[in-house]
C-alpha positions, 0 to 999 in steps of 0.5 A: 367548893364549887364542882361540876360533874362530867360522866353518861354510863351506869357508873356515873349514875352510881358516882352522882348518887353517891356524892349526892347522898353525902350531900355533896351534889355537883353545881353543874352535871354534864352529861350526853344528849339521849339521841346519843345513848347509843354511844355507850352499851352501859349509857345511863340518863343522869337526868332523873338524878339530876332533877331528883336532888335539883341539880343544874343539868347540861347534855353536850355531845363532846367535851370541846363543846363551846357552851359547855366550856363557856359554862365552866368559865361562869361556874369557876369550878375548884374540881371537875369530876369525869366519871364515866366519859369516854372523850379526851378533854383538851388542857382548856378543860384540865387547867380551868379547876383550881384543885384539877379534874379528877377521874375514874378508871376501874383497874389498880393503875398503873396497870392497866391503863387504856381501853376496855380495861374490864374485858382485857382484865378477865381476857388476860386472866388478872387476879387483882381488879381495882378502882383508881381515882386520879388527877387527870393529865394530858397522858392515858391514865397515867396521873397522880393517884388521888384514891384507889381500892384494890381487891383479889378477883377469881380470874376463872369465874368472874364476868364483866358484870361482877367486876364492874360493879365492884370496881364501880362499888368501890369508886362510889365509897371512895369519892365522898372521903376524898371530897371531903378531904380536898374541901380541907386543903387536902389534896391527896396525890400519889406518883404513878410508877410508869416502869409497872404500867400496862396499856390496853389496847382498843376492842372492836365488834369483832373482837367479839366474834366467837371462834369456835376452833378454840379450846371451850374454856378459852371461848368461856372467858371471851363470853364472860369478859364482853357479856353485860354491860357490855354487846355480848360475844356473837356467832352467826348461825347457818342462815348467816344470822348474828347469835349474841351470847351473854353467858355460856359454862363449859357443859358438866357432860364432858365426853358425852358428845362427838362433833366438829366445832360449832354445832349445836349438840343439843337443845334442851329448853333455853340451853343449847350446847356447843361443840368446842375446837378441844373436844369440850362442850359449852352450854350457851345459857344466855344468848339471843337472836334467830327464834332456835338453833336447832340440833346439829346446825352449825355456828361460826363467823362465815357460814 
């Protein structure tokens, strides 16, 4: 069974290595030139692994390149894998495979279907995540189930970083049964039920943007749902200089400070404390941007 690979994030890296330990390595890998790495905040080189396990690499910038259809074509894939590629392909690409292009989508399809699939899951508080396997079509994530995993997530603690790699953990141990199936004349598929499909919409910079007239724990989750691998939530300090945090928790001190939202309460080493729109604290335990914050200077979008 001839396969070309299509993918450019962390979660491609996890895939290709999965199905190269199983000895079921790509005939074609496809992946981004590294001049556009920052396409992707979770981007990672699938070149190394490539080279590794001798396989033939090709980095196009997007999927209607011609050389990259024009390989296909030579190839005659049976199956093109788009892992971790964030570009619609045309139906050239979806009707060139004998057994179809099969993708990756990190939610238990058919919810949440769409965009940042991971931050609205931890945004909107869901108590399941998942992996799904599908046949890609010319809809939004709305094929055929060809795999799927589902699994109980704590939406009041989980972080972009636990549930990506879950839901990446678990595509990577579905991918190499499913293989093996389909090199059998298996060809696994299951009707999406449309009636109970969610649809994410796009997240922009700004929707990072910290508001810090909203309640602590509200403020909490938007840090944990856009912290790595994704930019980080940000605010800006009295300078106007851009604070990227990446990890914060509602301050076990509750009561013990009085202020107005977005000053700083207090410094102590690494950890600087928050007033919220509620009255609670939050300790920023991760952040990054002017060399201090100090004591009682404000945060916030304008100032």
């Amino acid at each position: 069974m001839k396969t070309a690979f299509i993918g450019a994030v962390e979660g491609s890296a996890v895939a290709l290595r999965a199905l190269c330990e199983a000895g079921l390595g790509p005939d074609l890998v496809v992946t981004l030139p590294l001049e556009k790495a920052a396409n992707h905040s979770d981007f990672a080189d699938l070149g190394p692994i490539s080279e590794a396990h001798g396989l033939n690499l090709m980095r196009v910038a997007r999927s209607d390149d011609p050389g990259l259809m024009a390989a296909l074509d030579r190839l005659a894939p049976d199956l093109i894998l788009i892992i971790g590629w964030s570009q619609l392909v045309g139906p050239e690409l979806l009707t060139l495979p004998r057994i179809g292009v099969l993708g990756f989508h990190p939610s238990p399809l058919p919810k949440m279907r769409g965009r940042a699939v991971i931050p609205w899951q931890i945004l909107t508080a869901q108590k399941q995540g998942g992996a799904t396997l599908f046949w890609v079509a010319e809809g939004v994530d709305d094929g055929d189930i060809a795999a799927q995993a589902v699994f109980e997530i704590d939406p009041d603690s989980i972080d972009a970083r636990g549930l990506y790699d879950r839901a990446v953990a678990e595509m990577a141990r579905m991918l190499p049964p499913l293989l093996a199936e389909l090199a059998a004349g298996r060809r696994p598929a299951r009707v999406q039920d449309d009636a109970q499909a969610t649809i994410c919409a796009r997240r922009r910079p700004e929707d990072g943007e910290i508001d810090w007239t909203r309640p602590g724990a509200e403020i909490a989750r938007l840090i944990r749902a856009v912290g790595p691998p994704y930019p980080g939530a940000s605010t800006r300090d009295a300078k106007g200089t851009v604070v990227t945090v990446t990890a914060a928790r509602l301050s076990p001190q509750e009561g013990r400070f009085i202020g107005i939202p977005g000053q700083v309460q207090q410094v102590d080493g690494e950890v600087v404390t928050v007033m919220c729109g509620d009255g609670r604290c939050l300790d920023l335990t991760g952040w990054s941007g002017p060399d201090r914050l100090p004591r009682h200077s404000m945060l916030g979008r304008g100032v």
